[in-house]
N, C-alpha and C positions, 0 to 999 in steps of 0.2 A: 855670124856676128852675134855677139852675146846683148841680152836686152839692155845694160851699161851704155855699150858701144853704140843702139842704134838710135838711146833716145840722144844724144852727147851729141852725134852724125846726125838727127833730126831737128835738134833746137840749132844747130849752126846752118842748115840747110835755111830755116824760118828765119833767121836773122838774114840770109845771101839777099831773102826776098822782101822784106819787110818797103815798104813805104816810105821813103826818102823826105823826111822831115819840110824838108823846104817845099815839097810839091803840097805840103796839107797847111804852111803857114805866111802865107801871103797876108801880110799885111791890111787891114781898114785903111777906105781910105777917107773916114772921118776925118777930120782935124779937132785933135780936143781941145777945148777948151779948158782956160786957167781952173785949179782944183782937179783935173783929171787924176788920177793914180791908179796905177795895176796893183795887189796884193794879190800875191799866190802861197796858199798855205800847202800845207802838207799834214796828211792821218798819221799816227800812232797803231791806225787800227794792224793788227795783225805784227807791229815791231815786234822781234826775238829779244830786241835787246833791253837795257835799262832805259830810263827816260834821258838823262845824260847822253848813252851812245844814240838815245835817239835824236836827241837836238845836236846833238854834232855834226852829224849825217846830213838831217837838211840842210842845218846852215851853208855847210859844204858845197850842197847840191845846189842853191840859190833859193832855198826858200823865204818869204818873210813871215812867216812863224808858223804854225801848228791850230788846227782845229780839232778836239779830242773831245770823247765823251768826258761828263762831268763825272771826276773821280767822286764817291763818295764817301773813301773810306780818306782820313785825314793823313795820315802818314801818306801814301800815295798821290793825294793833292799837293800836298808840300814838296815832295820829290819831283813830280811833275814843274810846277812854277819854278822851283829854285833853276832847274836847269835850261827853262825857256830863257828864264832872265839871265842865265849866265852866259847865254849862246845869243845874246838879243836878239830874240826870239820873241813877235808878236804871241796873244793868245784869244783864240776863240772857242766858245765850249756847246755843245751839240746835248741838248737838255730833254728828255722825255723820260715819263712814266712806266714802268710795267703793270701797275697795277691793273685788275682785269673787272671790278666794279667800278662804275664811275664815282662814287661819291670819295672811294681811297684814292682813286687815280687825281682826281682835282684837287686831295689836299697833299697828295704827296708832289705833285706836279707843282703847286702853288707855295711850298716850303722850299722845297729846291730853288725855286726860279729866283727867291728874293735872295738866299747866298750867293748866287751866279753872280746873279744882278753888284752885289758888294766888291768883286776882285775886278768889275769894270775892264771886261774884256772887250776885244774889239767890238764883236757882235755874239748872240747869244740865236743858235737855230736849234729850233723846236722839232721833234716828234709831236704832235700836235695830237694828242686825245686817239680813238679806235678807228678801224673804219667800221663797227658795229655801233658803239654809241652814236644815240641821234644826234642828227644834226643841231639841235639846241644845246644841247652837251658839247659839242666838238666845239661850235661859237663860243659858251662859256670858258672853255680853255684858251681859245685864241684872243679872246677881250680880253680877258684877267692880264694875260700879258703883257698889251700896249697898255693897259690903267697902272701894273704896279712898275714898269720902266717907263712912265711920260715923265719923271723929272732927273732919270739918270741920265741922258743923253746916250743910251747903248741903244743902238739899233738890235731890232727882233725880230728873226725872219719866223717862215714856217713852211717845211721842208714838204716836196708832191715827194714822199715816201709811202710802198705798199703797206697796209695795214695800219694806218695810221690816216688822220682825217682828208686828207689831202691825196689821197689814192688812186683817183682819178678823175678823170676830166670834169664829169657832170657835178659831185660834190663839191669840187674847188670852183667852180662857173659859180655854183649859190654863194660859200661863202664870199667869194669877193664881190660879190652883188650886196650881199649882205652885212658885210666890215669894209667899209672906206679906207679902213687905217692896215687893212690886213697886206703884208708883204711878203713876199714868197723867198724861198730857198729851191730854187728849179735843180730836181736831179730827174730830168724827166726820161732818163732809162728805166725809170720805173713805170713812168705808163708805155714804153713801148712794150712793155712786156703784159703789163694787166690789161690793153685792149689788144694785144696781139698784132701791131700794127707800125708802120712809122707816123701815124696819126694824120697822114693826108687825107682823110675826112674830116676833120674836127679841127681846119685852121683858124677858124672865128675862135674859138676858146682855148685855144693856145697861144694866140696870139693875144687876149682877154689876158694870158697867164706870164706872157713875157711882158707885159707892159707892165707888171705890178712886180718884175722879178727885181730883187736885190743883189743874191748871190747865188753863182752855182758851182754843182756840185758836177766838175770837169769828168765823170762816167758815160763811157759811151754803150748803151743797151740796143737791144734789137728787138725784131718780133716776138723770139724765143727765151729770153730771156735779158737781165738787166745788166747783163758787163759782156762785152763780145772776149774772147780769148785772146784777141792781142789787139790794140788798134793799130799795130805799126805794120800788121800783115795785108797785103794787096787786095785778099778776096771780103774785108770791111772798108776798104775806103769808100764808097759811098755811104754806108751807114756813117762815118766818121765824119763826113762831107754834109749830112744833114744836122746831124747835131750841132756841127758848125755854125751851118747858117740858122741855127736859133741861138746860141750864144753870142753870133755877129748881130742880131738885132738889140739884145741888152746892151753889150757892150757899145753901139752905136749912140745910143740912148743916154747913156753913161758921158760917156766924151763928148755929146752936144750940151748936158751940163753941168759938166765940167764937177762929175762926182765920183767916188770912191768906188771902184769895181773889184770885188772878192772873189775868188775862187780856191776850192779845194779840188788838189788832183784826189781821187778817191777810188781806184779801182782798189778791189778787195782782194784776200788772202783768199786759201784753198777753206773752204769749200765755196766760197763765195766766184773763185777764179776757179774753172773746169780744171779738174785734175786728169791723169790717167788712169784706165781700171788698174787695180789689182796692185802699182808702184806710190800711186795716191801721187804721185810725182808732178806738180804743178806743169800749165801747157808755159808760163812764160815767167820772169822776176817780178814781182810785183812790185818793188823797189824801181826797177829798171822801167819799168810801163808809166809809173808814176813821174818819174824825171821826165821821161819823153814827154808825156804830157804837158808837166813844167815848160820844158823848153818849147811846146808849139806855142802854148796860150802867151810865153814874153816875147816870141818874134810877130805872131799875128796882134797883140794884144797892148804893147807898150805904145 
């Protein structure tokens, strides 16, 4: 069998066995309350295509609009909008710095935020300052954000991403101790992977972290790393099974007041999604992992 043949006979082998949708989206049995809504976006990250074939695709697929990093070159912005709005297509923009001093990172960080702020997208989540800068530094990033959007009415999360303020447990337990106002963007496959754990030591401050959560970031991570290879495959339904049950507590949370609940499917492109040696040949469609996703969070989730 030619190596063609055995990975083709391999990914249709992994689809015979995959995890039968229905057995991971059982239903809450909340009862929401008036103002309830699901919104599930969908990434850009990693699209072949133009932004057009990209908003065609979602719309397609069932998304209600797109979460995208903040274009900064302008011809690319406009390309992007025009074809959210042609596709009615919500937008929400995913905003941080590279800067690697903090005094550039707070002003290029604090110049970006307020253009964001002007196209009045759904909500705007933050990469939130270093996980090197101090923790003085990383709160001055996170104020500045709820003081220059308290008369936009755009909510402003701040995303538990590695290397970035929110990296793990013990930093995010201070700031939210220490900003009242501070609201989360939970993609917390990223602390399964920076404590090495699925964090059943540390339920007081993760649950400190779901209680303050806004929106998340639908990735399912493990001990070894922040995106398992497929969720739909048998040997992750308990890691898929846990993650769950932290999204069923926002979400619970959510439909008793009767408020807006967001989620981005978000699993990544190669290299972020394990490749094969030597063909570089992805283990799964990340297109396709992403819809599945789609479709658990609107049958468990509406």
């Amino acid at each position: 069998m030619n190596r063609r043949n055995f990975l083709s006979t391999a990914t249709s082998g992994a689809a015979l066995l995959a995890t039968p949708l229905d057995s991971m989206s059982g239903s809450l049995k909340t009862k929401p309350a008036a103002g309830y809504e699901l919104l599930v976006m969908a990434t850009n990250w990693g699209f072949p295509g133009t932004p057009d074939e990209f908003c065609a695709k979602a719309k397609a697929a069932g998304y209600d609009g797109a979460e995208a990093w903040w274009p900064t070159d302008e011809k690319t912005r406009a390309s992007l909008l025009d074809a959210l709005a042609k596709h009615g297509l919500k937008v929400a923009f995913l905003w941080g710095s590279g800067e690697k001093e903090f005094q550039k990172h707070e002003a290029d960080f604090q110049k970006t935020f307020k253009t964001i702020l002007d196209i009045k997208p759904v909500y705007i989540n933050c990469h939130s300052g270093k996980d090197y800068f101090t923790p003085e530094q990383n709160l001055k990033i996170i104020d500045y954000s709820y003081t220059a959007s308290a008369q936009s009415g755009i909510p402003v999360y701040h995303e538990t991403h590695r290397g970035r303020a929110l990296f793990a447990t013990t930093p995010t337990k201070i700031f939210l101790e220490k900003s009242a106002q501070l609201k989360v963007t939970l993609d917390i496959s990223h602390w399964c992977n920076v404590h090495e754990s699925m964090l059943g030591d540390q339920t007081e401050i993760v649950d400190l972290t779901l209680s303050r959560t806004e929106h998340i970031h639908a990735r399912v991570g493990h001990p070894e790393g922040p995106q398992v290879t497929d969720p739909r495959a048998p040997e992750w339904k308990e890691i898929v099974q846990t993650h769950l049950s932290w999204w069923d507590k926002v979400v619970e949370r959510k439909k008793r007041d009767g408020r807006r609940m967001t989620f981005l499917t978000e699993f990544g492109p190669p290299h972020y999604m394990p490749v094969i040696p030597y063909t570089m040949q992805p283990l799964a469609s990340q297109w396709d992992v992403n819809v599945y996703m789609l479709e658990l969070l609107r049958k468990r989730y509406s």
